[in-house]
C-alpha positions as CSV (number, residue, x, y, z in Angstrom):
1,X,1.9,-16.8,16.5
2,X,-1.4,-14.8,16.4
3,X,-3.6,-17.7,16.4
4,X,-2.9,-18.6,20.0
5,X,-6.8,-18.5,21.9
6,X,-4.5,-18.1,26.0
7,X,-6.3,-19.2,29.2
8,X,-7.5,-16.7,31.7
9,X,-6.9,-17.3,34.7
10,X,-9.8,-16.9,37.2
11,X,-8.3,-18.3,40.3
12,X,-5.3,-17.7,42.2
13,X,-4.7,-20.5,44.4
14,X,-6.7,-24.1,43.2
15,X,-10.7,-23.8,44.2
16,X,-10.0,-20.7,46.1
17,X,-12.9,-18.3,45.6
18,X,-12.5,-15.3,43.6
19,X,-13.7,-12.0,45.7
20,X,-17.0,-11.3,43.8
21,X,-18.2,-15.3,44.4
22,X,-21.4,-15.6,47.0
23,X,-21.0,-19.6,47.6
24,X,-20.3,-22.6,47.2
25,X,-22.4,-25.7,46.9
26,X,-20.5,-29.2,46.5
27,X,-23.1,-33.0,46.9
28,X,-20.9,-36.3,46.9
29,X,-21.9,-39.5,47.8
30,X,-21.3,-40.4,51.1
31,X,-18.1,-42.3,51.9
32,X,-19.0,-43.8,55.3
33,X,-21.4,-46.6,55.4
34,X,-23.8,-47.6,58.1
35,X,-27.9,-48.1,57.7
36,X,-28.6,-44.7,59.0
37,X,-26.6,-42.5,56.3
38,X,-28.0,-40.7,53.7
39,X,-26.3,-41.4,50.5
40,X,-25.1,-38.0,50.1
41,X,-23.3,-35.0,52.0
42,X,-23.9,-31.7,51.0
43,X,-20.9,-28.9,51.9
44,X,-21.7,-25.3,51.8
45,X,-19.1,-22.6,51.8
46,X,-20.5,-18.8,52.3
47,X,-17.9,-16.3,51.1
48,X,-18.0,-12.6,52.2
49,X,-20.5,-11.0,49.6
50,X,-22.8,-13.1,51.4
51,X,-22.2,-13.0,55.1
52,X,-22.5,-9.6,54.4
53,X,-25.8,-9.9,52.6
54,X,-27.0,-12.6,55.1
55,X,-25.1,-10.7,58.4
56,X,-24.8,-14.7,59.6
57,X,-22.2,-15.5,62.1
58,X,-19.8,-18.2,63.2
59,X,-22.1,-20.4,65.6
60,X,-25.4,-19.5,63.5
61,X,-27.8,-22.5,63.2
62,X,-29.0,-23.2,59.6
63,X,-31.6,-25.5,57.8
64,X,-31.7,-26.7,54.3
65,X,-34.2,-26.8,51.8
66,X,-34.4,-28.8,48.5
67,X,-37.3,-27.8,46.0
68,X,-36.2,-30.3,42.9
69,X,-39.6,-28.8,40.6
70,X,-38.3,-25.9,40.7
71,X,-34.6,-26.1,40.9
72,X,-34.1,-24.2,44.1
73,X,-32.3,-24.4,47.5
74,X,-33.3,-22.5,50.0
75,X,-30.9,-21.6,53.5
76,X,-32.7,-20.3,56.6
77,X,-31.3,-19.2,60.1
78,X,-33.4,-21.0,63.0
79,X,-32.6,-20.4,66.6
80,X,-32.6,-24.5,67.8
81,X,-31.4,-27.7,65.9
82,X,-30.3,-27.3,61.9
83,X,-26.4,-27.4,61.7
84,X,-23.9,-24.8,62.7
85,X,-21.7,-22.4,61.0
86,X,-18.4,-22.5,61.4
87,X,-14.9,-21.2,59.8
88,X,-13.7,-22.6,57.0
89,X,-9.6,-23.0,58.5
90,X,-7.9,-20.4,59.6
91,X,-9.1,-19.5,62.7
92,X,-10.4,-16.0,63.4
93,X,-8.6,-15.1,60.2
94,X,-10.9,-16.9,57.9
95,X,-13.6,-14.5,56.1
96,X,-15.9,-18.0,55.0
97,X,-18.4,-19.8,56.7
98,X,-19.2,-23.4,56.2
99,X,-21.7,-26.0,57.3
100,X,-21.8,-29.8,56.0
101,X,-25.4,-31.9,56.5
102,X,-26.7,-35.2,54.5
103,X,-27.8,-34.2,51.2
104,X,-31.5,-33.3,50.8
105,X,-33.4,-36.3,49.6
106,X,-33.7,-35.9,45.8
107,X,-30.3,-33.8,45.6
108,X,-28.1,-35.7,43.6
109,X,-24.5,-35.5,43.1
110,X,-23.1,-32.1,42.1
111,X,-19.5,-31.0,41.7
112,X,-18.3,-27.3,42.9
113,X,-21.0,-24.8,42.1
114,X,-20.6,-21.0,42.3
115,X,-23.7,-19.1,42.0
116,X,-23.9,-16.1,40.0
117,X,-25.2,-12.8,42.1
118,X,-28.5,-13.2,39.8
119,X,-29.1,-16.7,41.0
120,X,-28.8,-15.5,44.9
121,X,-31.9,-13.9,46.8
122,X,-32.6,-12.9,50.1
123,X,-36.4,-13.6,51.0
124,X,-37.3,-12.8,53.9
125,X,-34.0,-13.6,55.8
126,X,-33.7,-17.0,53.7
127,X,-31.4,-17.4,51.3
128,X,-32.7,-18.4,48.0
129,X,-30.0,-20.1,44.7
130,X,-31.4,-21.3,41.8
131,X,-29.3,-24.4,40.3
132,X,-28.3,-24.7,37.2
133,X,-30.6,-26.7,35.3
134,X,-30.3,-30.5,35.6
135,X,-29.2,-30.7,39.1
């Protein structure tokens, strides 16, 4: 019975984050249709390493930045327009931020992704995550 290679268990509760995640970064085609849409919807979840790191608030206005050369996405704060922050559930409970925009042209689908702290930067107040490469 010593040949058994057992799971690990990394999650407790389905995609919950684990407490040492940053984010989370999720691009699916867009469901609705109508001539103005872009084809895809980008959802960003900002866990509490972050919002710390970030000190963004529920209500914070955000824009999003695609650089496909280089493999980046960049988040900024801006005082008028981008999209807002809000809880993620839970009320005043909730310790995650989230914000959901159309895709950034050239962003193609992407299933859940969880940054490592090494491919997270804060420059100059913007955030700064390297994808992993393909994306």
């Amino acid at each position: 019975m010593g040949g058994f290679i057992w799971a690990e268990r990394t999650h407790t509760r389905g995609n919950n984050p684990i407490p040492t995640d940053f984010l989370s970064i999720t691009v699916k085609q867009e469901t609705r249709v109508g001539k103005n849409r872009n084809p895809a919807r980008m959802s960003v979840a900002f866990y509490q390493p972050v919002i710390k790191l970030t000190r963004w608030i529920k209500g914070d206005r955000v824009v999003i930045g695609y650089d496909k050369d280089a493999g980046l996405i960049a988040i900024r704060r801006v005082a008028n327009g981008g999209y807002a922050l809000t809880t993620n559930g839970g009320g005043k409970a909730s310790k995650t931020l989230r914000t959901s925009c159309g895709a950034p042209r050239g962003l193609t689908e992407m299933t859940l992704y969880r940054p490592t702290p090494g491919d997270v930067q804060l420059i100059d107040g913007m955030l700064v995550i390297s994808l992993p490469k393909g994306e």
